[in-house]
C-alpha positions as semicolon CSV with decimal commas, in nm:
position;residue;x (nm);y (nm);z (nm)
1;X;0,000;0,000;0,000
2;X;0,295;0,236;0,062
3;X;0,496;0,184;-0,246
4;X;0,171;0,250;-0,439
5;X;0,140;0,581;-0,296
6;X;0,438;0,665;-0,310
7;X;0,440;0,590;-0,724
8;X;0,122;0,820;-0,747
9;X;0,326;1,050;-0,559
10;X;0,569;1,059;-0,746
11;X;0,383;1,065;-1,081
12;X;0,251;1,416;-0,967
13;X;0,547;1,562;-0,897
14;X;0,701;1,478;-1,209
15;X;0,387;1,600;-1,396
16;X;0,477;1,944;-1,189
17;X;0,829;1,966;-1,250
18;X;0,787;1,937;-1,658
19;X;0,446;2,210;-1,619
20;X;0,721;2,424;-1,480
21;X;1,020;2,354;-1,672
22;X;0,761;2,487;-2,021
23;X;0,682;2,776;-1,832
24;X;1,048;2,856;-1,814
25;X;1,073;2,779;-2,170
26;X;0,827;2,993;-2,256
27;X;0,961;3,321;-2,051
28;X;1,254;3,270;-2,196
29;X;1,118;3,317;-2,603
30;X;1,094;3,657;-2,723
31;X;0,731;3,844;-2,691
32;X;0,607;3,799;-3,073
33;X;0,378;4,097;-3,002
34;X;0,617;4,346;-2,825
35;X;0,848;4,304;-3,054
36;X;0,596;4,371;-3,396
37;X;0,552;4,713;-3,165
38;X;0,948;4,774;-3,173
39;X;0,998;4,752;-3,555
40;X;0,682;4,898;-3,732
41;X;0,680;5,266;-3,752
42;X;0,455;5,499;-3,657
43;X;0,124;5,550;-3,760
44;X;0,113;5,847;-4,029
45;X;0,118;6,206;-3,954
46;X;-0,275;6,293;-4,055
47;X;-0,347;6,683;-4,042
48;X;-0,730;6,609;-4,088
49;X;-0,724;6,471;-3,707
50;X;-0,684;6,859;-3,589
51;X;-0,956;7,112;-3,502
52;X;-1,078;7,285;-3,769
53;X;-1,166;7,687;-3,732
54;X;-1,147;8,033;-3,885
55;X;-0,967;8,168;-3,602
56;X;-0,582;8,128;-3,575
57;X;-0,382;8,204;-3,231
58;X;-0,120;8,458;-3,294
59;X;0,034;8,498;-2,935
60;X;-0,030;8,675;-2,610
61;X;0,085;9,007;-2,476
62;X;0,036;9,264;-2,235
63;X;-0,270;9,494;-2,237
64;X;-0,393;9,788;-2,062
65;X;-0,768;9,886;-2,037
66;X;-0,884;10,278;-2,050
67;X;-1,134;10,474;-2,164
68;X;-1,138;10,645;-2,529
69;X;-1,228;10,963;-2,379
70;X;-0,981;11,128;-2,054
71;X;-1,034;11,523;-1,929
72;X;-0,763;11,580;-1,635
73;X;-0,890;11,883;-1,420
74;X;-0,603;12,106;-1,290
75;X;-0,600;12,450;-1,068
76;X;-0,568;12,753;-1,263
77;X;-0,449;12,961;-1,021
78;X;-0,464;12,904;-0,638
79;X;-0,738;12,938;-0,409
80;X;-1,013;12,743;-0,287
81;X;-1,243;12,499;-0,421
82;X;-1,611;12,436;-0,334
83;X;-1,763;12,082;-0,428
84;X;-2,096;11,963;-0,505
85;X;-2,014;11,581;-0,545
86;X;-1,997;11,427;-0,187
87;X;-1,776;11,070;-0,302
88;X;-1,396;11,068;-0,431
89;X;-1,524;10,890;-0,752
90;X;-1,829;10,969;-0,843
91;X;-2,017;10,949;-1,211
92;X;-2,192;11,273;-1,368
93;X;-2,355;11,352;-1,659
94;X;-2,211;11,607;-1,931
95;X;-2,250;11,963;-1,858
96;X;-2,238;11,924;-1,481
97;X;-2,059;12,179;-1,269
98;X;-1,886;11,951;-1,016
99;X;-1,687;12,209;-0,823
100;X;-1,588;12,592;-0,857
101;X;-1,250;12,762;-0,718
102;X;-1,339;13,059;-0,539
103;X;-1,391;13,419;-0,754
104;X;-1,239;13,641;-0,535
105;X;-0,900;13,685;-0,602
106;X;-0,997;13,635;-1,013
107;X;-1,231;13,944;-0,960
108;X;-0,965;14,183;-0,823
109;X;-0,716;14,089;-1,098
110;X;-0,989;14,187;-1,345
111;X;-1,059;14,482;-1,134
112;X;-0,688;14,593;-1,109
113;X;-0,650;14,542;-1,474
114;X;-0,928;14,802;-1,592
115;X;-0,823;15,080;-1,376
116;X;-0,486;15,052;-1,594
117;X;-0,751;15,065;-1,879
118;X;-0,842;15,389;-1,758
119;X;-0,497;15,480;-1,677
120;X;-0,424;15,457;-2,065
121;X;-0,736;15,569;-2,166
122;X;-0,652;15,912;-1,996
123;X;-0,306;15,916;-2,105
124;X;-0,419;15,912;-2,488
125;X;-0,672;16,186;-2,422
126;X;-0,417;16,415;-2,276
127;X;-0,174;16,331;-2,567
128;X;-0,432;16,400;-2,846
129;X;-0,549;16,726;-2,662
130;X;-0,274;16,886;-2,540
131;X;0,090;16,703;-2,644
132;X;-0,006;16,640;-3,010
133;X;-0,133;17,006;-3,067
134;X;0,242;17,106;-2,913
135;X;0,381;16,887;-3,185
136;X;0,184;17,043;-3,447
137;X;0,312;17,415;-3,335
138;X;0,684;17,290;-3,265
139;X;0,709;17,160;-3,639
140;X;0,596;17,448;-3,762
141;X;0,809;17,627;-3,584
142;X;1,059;17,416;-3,695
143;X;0,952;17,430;-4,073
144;X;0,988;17,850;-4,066
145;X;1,322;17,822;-3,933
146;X;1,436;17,570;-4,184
147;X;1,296;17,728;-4,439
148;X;1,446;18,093;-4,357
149;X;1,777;17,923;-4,346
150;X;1,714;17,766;-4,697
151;X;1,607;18,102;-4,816
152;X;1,955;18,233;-4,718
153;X;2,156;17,969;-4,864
154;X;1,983;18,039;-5,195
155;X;2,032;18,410;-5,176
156;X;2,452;18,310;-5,093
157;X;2,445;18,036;-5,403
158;X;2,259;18,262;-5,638
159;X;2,451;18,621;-5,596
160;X;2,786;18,508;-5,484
161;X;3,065;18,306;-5,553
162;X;3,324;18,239;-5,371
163;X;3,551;18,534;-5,514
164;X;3,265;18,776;-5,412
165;X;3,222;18,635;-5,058
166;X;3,565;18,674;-4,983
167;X;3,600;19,013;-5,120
168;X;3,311;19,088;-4,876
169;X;3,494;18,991;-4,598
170;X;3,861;19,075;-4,670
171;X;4,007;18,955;-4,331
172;X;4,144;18,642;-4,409
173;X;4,029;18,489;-4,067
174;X;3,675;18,559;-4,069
175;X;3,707;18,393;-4,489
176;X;3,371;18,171;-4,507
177;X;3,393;17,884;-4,757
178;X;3,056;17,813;-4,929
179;X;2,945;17,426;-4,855
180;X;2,743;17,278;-5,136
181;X;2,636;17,022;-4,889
182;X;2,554;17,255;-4,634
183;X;2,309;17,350;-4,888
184;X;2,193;17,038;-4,950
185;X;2,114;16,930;-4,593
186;X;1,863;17,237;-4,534
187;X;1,669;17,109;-4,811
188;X;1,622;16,798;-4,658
189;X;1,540;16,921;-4,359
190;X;1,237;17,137;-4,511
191;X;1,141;16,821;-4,687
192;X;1,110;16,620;-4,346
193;X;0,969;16,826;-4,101
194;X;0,708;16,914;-4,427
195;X;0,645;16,533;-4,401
196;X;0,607;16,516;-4,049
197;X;0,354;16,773;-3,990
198;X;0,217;16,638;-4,246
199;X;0,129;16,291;-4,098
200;X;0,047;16,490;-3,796
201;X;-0,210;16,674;-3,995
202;X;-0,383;16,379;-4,157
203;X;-0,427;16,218;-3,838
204;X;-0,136;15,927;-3,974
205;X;-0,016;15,775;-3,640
206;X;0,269;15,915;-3,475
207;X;0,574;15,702;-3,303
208;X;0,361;15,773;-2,972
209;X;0,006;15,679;-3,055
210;X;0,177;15,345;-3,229
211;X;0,320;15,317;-2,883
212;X;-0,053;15,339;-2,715
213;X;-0,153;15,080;-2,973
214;X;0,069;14,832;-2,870
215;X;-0,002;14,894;-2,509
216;X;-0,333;14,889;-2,570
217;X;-0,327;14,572;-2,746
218;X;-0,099;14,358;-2,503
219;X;-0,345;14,464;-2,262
220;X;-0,658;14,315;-2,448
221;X;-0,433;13,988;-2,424
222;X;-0,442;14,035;-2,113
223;X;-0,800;14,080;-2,029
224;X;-0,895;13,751;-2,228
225;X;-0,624;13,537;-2,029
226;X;-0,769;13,659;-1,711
227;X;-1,129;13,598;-1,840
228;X;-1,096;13,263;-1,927
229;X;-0,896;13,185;-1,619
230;X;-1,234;13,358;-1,442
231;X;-1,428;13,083;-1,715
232;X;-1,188;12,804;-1,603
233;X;-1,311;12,852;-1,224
234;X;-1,599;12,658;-1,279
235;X;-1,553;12,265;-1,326
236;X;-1,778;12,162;-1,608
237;X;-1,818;11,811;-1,731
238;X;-1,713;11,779;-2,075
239;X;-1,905;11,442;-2,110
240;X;-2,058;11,155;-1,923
241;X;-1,810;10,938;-1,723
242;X;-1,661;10,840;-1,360
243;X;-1,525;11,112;-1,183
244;X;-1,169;11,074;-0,974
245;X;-1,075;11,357;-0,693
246;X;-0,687;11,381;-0,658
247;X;-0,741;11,460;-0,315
248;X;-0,903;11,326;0,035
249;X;-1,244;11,437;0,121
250;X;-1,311;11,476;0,470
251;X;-1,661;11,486;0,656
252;X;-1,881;11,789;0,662
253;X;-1,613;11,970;0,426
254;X;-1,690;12,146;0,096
255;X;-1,401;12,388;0,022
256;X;-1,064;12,316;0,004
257;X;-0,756;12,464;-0,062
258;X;-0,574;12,419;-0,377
259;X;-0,273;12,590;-0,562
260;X;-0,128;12,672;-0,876
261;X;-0,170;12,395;-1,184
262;X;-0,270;12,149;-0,871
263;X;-0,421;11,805;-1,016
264;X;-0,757;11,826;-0,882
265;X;-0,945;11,534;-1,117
266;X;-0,966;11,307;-1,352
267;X;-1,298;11,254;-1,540
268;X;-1,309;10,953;-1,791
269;X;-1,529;10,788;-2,034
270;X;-1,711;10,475;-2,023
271;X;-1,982;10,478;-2,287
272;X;-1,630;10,352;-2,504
273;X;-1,337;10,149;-2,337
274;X;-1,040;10,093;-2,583
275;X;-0,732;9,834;-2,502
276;X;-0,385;9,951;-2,593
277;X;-0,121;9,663;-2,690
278;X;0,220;9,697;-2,749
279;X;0,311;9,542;-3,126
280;X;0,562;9,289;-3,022
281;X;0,548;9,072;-3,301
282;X;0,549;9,334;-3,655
283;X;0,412;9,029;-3,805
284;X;0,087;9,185;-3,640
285;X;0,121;9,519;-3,817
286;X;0,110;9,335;-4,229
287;X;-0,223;9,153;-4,145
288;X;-0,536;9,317;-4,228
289;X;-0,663;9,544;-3,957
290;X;-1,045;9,351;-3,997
291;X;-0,900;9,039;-3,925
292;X;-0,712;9,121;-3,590
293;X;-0,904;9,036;-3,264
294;X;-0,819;9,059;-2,877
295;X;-0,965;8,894;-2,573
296;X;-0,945;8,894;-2,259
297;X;-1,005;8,596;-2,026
298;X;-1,172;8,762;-1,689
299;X;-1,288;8,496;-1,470
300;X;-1,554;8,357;-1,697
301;X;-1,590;8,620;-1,909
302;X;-1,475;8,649;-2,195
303;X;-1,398;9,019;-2,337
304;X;-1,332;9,100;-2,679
305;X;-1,221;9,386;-2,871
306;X;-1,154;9,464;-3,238
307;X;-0,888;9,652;-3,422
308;X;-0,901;10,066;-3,403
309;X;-0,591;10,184;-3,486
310;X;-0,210;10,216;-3,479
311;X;0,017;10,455;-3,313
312;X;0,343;10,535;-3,220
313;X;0,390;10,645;-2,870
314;X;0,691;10,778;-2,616
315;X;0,785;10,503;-2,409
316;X;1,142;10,570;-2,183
317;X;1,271;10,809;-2,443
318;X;1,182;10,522;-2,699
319;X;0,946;10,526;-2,943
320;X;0,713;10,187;-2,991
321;X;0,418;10,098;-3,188
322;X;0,107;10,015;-3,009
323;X;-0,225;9,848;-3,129
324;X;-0,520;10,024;-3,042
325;X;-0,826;9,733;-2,985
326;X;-1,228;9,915;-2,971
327;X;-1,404;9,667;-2,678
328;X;-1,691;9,555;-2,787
329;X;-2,053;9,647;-2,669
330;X;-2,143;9,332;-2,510
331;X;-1,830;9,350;-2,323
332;X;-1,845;9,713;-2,170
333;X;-1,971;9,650;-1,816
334;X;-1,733;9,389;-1,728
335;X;-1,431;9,569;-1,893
336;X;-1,530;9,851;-1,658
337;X;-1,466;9,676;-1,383
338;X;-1,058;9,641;-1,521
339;X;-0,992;10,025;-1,613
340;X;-0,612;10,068;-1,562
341;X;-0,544;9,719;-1,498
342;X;-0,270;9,576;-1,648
343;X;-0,402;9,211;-1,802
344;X;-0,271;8,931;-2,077
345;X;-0,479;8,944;-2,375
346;X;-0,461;8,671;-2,719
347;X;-0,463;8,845;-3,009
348;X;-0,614;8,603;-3,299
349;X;-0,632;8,652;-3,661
350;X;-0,979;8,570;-3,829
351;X;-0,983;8,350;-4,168
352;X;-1,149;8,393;-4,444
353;X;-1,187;8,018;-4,450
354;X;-1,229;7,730;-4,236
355;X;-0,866;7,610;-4,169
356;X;-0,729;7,274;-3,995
357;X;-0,456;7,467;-3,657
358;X;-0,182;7,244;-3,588
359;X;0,083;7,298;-3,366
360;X;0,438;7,407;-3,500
361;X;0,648;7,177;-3,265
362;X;0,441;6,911;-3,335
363;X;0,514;6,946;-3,666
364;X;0,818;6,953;-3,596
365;X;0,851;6,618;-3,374
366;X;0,716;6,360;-3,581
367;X;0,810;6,540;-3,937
368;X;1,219;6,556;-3,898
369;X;1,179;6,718;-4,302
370;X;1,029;7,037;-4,175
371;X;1,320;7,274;-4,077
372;X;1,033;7,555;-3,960
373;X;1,269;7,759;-4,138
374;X;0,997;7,810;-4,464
375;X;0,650;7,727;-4,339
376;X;0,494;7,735;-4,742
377;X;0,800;7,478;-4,861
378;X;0,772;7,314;-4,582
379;X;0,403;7,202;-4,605
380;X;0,375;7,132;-4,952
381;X;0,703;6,905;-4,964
382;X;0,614;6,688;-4,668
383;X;0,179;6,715;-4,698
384;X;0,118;6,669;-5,015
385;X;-0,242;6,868;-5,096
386;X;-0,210;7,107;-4,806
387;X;-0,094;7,457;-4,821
388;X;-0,006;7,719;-4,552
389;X;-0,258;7,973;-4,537
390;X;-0,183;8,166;-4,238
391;X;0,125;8,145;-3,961
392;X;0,046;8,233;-3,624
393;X;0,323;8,214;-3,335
394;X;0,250;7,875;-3,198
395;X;-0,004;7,692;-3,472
396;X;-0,022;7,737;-3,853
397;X;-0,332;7,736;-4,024
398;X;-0,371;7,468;-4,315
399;X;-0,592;7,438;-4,629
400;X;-0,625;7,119;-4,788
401;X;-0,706;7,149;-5,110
């Protein structure tokens, strides 16, 4: 009975050993399947697996919100300032008279400046009715004595020569020799004191009433400078918007003191917000300004904005070019809410066609005959019936034809 247990016994555990000794046979043959995954290639490089769209990516940059319309309010001269808007930011309606600097000290500039009105007024009376009369009598004065003495020198050039006149006067040290020039010069005189009483009798301004002119004149210049800084007093909205105060308000307090070209406010525009972008890629400056496009990612709003212009602008004693975005209507009361924030905004290009994106660097990876060096060669060598249509900074936009 024992040996025949022992036999079955046995019989099993050779059955086991040779079970085993297969399995170790077959862990030691390669893996048929791993090994078909090692030495085929990889699957083809098919563009028609990407997202389609008429929107292409063309980077991101740094934005800054504000409103198309800004009026800064500053002191014209210094005084005091009454309010009639109780917050430090506060929104008004066009045409309202938010504050008003006190007229007092305006007034008695204005005042001072027409009693020196008067001042001249009287000085040109007394000069047409008593000094210009004098004038009048001291050239004609004048013109008889020149005269007379021209008279003479025609009497001496006429009747004598100089033989006669110094046989007239035979001492040799009183001898007079006639001066054609002499002769000459009283003519002229006669000739321009004629002239000048002449002006001065066809009421032709003199060198003095020219004088009150330009007095008169700088102080008309004057008047209207102090005028509209009497106008300038008086705060006035320009248009609708959000008020700013430069200054702390305290309780119970409506006048302040301010000085000389003092920032006392900024009023800006909402009804229009714009978003300024600086160009950093000049790619962005060649496309066509309808197909540019900016948004901004706020929470879970989106905000977009469409192209408005381009400018060059002082930045650091450096000019740069800057993209001007309009926001969009349906995106005015949340971009509001990020006035003179400084954000990231994509800027996108829109197609005029539907257009398969697809990466660059992907491109790139599994295509080792694209250099990225010529996009166009690039695509039509290695994709046969695809063509670039459009080359943003991180995805190219393909058209299969």
């Amino acid at each position: 009975m024992d040996s025949i247990l022992t036999f079955k016994m046995s019989k099993t555990i050779r059955k086991l050993f040779v079970f085993m000794s297969v399995l170790a046979m077959c862990a030691c043959l390669p893996n048929q399947k791993e090994n078909q995954l090692q030495t085929s290639k990889d699957p083809p490089f098919n563009l028609l697996d990407f997202q389609s769209s008429k929107k292409l990516p063309l980077g991101q940059a740094l934005c800054f919100i504000e409103g198309s319309k800004n009026a800064p309010f500053s002191a014209p001269y210094p005084g005091v300032i009454k309010l009639n808007i109780a917050q430090s930011k506060s929104s008004i309606k066009k045409g309202f008279i938010w504050g008003a600097m006190s007229a007092e000290e305006i007034n008695n500039e204005i005042k001072a400046h027409l009693e020196q009105k008067n001042n001249l007024d009287s000085k040109e009376k007394h000069y047409e009715e008593f000094e210009k009369p004098k004038e009048i009598l001291q050239l004609e004065k004048e013109l008889n004595t020149a005269k007379e003495r021209l008279k003479n020198f025609e009497l001496i050039y006429k009747e004598m020569d100089q033989q006669t006149l110094n046989e007239l006067i035979p001492d040799a040290n009183q001898l007079i020799e006639l001066d054609p020039e002499a002769y000459e010069r009283a003519k002229k005189a006669v000739r321009l004191i004629e002239k000048a009483l002449a002006q001065l009798e066809n009421d032709e301004p003199t060198p003095t009433e020219l004088n009150f002119d330009k007095e008169r004149k700088s102080w008309n210049r004057k008047l209207k400078d102090l005028e509209r800084k009497r106008e300038l007093s008086q705060f006035k909205a320009p248009f609708s918007g959000e008020l700013t105060l430069s200054f702390s308000l305290f309780k119970d307090q409506e006048e302040y003191p301010i000085s000389t070209n003092q920032k006392i406010a900024n009023l800006r525009s909402f009804e229009n917000l714009q978003v300024k972008v600086k160009a950093i890629d000049p790619r962005w400056l060649n496309i066509p300004e309808d197909q540019l496009l900016l948004t901004i990612q706020s929470g879970t709003q989106l905000l977009k904005a469409t192209f408005k212009e381009k400018r060059i602008e002082e930045n650091r004693m450096k000019e740069e070019m800057v993209i001007i975005f309009q926001v969009a209507k349906d995106s005015l009361k949340n971009a509001k809410k990020l006035v003179g924030s400084s954000l990231t905004a994509k800027i996108w290009r829109l197609l005029d066609k539907e257009a398969y994106l697809v990466p660059k660097f992907q491109i790139l990876l599994q295509e080792p005959n694209c250099s990225g060096e010529n996009w166009s060669e690039d695509i039509l060598k290695t994709f046969p019936g695809f063509q670039l249509y459009a080359e943003g900074d991180t995805h190219l936009a393909l058209l299969n034809e």
